[in-house]
C-alpha positions in Angstrom: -0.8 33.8 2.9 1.6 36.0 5.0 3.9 36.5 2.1 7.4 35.4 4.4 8.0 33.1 2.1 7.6 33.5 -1.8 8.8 31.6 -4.9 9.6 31.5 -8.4 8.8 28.4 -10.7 10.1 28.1 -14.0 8.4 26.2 -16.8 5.1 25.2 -14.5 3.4 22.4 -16.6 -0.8 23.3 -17.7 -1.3 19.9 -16.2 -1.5 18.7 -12.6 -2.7 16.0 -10.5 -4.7 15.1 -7.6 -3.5 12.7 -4.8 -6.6 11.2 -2.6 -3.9 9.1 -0.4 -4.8 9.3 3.3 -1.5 11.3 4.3 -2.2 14.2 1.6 -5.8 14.1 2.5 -5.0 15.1 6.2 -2.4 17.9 5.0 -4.3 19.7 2.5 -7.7 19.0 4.1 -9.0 17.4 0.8 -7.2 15.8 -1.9 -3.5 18.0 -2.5 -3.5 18.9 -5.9 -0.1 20.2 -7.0 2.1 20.4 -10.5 4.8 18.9 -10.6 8.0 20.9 -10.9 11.7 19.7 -11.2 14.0 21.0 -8.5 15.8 23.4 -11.0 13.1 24.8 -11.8 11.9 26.6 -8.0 13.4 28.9 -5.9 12.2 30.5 -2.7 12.9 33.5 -1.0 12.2 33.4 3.0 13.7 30.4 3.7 13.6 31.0 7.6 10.4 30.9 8.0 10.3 27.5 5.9 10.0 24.3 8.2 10.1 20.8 7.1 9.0 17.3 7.8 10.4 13.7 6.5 7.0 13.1 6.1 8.0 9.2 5.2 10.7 7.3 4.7 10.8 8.8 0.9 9.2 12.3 0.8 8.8 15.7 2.9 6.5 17.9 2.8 7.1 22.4 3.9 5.2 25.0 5.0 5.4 28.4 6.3 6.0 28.8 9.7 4.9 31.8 10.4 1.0 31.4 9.0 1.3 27.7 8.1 0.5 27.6 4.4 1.5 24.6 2.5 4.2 24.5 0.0 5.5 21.3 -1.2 5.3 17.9 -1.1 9.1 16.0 -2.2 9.7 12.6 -2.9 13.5 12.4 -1.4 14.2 9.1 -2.6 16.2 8.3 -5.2 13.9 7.0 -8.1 11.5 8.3 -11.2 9.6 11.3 -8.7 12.6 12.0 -6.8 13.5 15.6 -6.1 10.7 17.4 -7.9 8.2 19.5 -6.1 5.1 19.4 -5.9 3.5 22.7 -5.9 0.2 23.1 -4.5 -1.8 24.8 -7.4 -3.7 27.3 -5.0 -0.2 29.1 -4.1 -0.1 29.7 -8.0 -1.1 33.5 -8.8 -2.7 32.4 -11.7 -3.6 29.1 -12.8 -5.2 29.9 -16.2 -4.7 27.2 -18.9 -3.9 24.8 -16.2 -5.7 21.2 -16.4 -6.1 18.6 -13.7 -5.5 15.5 -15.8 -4.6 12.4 -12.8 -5.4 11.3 -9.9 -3.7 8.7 -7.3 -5.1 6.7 -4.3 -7.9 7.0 -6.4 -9.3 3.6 -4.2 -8.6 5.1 -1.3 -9.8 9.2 -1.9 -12.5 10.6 -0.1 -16.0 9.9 -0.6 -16.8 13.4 -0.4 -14.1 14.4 -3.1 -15.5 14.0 -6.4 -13.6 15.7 -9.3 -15.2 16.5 -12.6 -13.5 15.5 -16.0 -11.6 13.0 -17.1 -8.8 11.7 -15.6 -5.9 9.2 -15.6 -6.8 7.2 -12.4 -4.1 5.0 -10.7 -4.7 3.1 -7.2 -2.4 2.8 -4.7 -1.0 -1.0 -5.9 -0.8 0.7 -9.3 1.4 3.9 -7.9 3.3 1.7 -6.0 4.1 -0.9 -8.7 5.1 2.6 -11.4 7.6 4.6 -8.8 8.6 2.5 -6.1 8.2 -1.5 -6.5 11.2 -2.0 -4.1 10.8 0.7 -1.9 7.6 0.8 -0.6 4.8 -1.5 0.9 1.0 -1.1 -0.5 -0.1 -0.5 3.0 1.8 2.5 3.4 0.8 6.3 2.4 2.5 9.0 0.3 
């Protein structure tokens, strides 16, 4: 919102998803809904103003310290999703020709939340079973 931090992302996929999980829901105030980027692909300028969280014991999450705006969401564990960002779709300047096409946590997302279209709905066993069958326990959040 403030503009002290700004970034580039090459090759930004038309689809993104939607995660309902509790932790996301508290962050973003609703369901986060972000593309996902590889790591290569992004780069910021304004990195003082960036501050950081280990958000759990396998991702961060960023925002601008100076108004607060979100940035990213990062699985830091090693593993399928580790390292790319996920991008928060509203920071995008234009997000023409861009699809939501999944959603996660979909057993646990808001009951006020309801998305139109269709999309690929895991639950949080199911997300858990796909990225991180040894790492993390179903009673846990993203």
């Amino acid at each position: 919102m403030c503009g002290a931090v700004t970034f580039v992302a090459r090759d930004v996929p038309d689809r993104f998803g939607a995660c309902h999980c509790e932790m996301c829901r508290r962050w973003a105030g609703s369901a986060l809904m972000a593309a996902t980027v590889p790591l290569g692909d992004v780069s910021f300028t304004g990195e003082s103003a960036i501050k950081r969280v280990q958000s759990s014991e396998w991702a961060e999450r960023a925002w601008c310290g100076k108004c607060g705006t979100g940035l990213w969401y990062r699985v830091t564990a090693e593993g399928p999703m580790g390292g790319n960002y996920e991008l928060p779709v509203g920071l995008f300047d234009s997000t023409e020709g861009m699809t939501l096409d999944s959603e996660i946590f979909y057993d646990v997302k808001s009951h006020a939340v309801n998305l139109s279209g269709e999309t690929k709905k895991m639950t949080r066993a199911e997300v858990f079973a796909k990225y991180a069958p040894d790492q993390l326990d179903e009673g846990e959040s993203a």
